[in-house]
C-alpha positions as CSV (number, residue, x, y, z in Angstrom):
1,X,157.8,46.5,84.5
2,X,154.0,45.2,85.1
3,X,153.2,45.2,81.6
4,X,156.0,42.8,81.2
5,X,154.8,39.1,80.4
6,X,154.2,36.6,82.6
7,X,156.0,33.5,83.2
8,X,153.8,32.3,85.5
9,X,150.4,33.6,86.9
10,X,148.2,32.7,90.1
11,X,147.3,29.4,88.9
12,X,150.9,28.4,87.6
13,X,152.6,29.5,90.9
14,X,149.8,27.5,92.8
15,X,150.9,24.3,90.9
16,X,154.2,25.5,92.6
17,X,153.6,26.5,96.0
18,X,151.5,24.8,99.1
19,X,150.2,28.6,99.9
20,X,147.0,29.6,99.6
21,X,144.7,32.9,99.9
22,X,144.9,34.3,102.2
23,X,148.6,33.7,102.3
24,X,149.1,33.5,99.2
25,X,151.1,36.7,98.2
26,X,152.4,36.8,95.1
27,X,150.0,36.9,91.9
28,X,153.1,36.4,88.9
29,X,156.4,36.2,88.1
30,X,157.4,37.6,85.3
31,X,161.2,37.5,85.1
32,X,163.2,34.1,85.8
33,X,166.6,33.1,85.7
34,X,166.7,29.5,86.7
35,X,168.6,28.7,90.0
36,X,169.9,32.4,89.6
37,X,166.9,35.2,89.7
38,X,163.5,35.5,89.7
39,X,161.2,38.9,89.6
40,X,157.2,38.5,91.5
41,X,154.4,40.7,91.5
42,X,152.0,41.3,94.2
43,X,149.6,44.2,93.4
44,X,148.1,45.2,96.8
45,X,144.5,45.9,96.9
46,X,142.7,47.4,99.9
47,X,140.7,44.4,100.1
48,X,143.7,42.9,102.1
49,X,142.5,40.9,105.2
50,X,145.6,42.9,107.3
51,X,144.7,46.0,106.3
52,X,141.6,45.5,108.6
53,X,143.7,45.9,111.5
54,X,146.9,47.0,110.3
55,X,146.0,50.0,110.8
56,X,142.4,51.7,109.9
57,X,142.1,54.7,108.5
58,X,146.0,54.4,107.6
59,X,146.2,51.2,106.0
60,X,149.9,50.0,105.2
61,X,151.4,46.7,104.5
62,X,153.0,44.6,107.4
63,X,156.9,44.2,106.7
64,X,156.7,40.9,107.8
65,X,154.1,39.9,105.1
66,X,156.6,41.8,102.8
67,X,159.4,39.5,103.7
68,X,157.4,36.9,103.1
69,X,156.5,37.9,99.9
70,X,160.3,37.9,98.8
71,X,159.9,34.5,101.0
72,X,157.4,32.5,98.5
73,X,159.1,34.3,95.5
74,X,162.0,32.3,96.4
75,X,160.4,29.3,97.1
76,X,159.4,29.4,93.6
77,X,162.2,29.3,92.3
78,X,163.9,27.0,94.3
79,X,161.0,24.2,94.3
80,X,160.6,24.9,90.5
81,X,163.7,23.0,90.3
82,X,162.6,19.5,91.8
83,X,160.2,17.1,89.9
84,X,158.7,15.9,93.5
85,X,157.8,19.2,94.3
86,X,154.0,18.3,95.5
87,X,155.9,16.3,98.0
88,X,158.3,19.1,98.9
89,X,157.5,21.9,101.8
90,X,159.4,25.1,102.2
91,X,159.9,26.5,105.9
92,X,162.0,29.5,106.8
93,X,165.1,28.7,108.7
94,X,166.3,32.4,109.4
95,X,166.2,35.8,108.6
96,X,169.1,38.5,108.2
97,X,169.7,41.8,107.8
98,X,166.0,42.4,107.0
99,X,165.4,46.5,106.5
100,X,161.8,48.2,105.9
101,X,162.5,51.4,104.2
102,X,158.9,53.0,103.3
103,X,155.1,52.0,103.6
104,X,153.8,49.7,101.1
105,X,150.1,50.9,100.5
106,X,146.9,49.5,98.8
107,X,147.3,50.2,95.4
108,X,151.1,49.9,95.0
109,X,152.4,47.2,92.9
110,X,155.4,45.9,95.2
111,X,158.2,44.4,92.9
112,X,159.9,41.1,94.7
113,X,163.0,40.4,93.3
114,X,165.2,37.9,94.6
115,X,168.7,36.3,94.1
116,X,170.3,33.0,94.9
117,X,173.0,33.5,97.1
118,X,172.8,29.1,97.7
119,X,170.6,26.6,96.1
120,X,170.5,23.2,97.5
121,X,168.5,20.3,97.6
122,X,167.8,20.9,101.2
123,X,168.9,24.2,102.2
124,X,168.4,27.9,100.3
125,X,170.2,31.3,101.1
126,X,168.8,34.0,99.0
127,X,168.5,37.6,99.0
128,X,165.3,39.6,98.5
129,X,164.3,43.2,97.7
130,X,161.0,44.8,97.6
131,X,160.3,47.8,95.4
132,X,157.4,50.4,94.8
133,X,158.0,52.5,91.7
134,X,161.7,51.8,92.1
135,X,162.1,52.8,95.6
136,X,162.9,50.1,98.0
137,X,160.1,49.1,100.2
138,X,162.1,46.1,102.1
139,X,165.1,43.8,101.9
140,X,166.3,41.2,103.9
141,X,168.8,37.7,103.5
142,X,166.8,34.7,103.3
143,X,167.3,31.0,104.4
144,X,164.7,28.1,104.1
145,X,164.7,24.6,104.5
146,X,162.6,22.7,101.9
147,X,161.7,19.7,103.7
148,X,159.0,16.4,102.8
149,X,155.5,17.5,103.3
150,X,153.7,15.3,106.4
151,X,151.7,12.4,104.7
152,X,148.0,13.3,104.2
153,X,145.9,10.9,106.8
């Protein structure tokens, strides 16, 4: 699946996303179904700022940062879908059933692949899975709000 081609790479998904390094955590996507799938890569390095502290000597991947990994690959393809989307800010509303079910390491290229379950104009539902080689890594059910960024002073 990495050698696949890319629909959109780092600079593409930041003309799509308000994240930025070191938040930023998905480098492509190279699968998309609009308002129905999308498929994100994040190769993990071990120049990771978490990995610092999370944990030395046995560096592994927060779950959190995994869920929110599945988090901004749905935002993409939710946002992707309005034409004021510079205007547009995506904020988690909830979490469910989220499940970590090995380490994600440096070097592994985790797989985000998630699925609209609800696509609105306000509100989003979607599930997510994580993968290493196939293997699931994490999953979890997905709700956002995309609300109006604040004005700029």
């Amino acid at each position: 699946m990495p050698g696949q081609e890319t629909i959109y790479d780092s600079v593409a998904i930041q003309r799509i996303l308000p994240h930025r390094y070191p938040f930023l955590l998905v480098d492509r996507i190279i699968e998309l179904e609009p308002r129905t799938r999308i498929l994100g890569v994040k190769q993990v390095t071990a120049n990771e700022q978490y990995f610092a502290g999370h944990f030395p000597g046995a560096p592994v991947m927060p779950g959190v940062l995994q869920i929110e990994a599945l988090a901004q690959v749905g935002a993409i393809l939710a946002l992707r879908e309005f034409e004021d989307r510079d205007a547009k800010i995506p904020f988690f509303s909830g979490i469910d059933s989220a499940r970590f079910r090995r380490p994600v390491v440096p070097g592994d290229t985790l797989m985000l692949e998630v699925t609209a379950l609800r696509v609105g104009s306000k509100m989003q539902k979607m599930s997510g899975i994580a993968t290493v080689n196939g293997n699931i890594t994490a999953e979890a059910i997905i709700m956002s709000v995309i609300a109006d960024r604040p004005a700029n002073e």
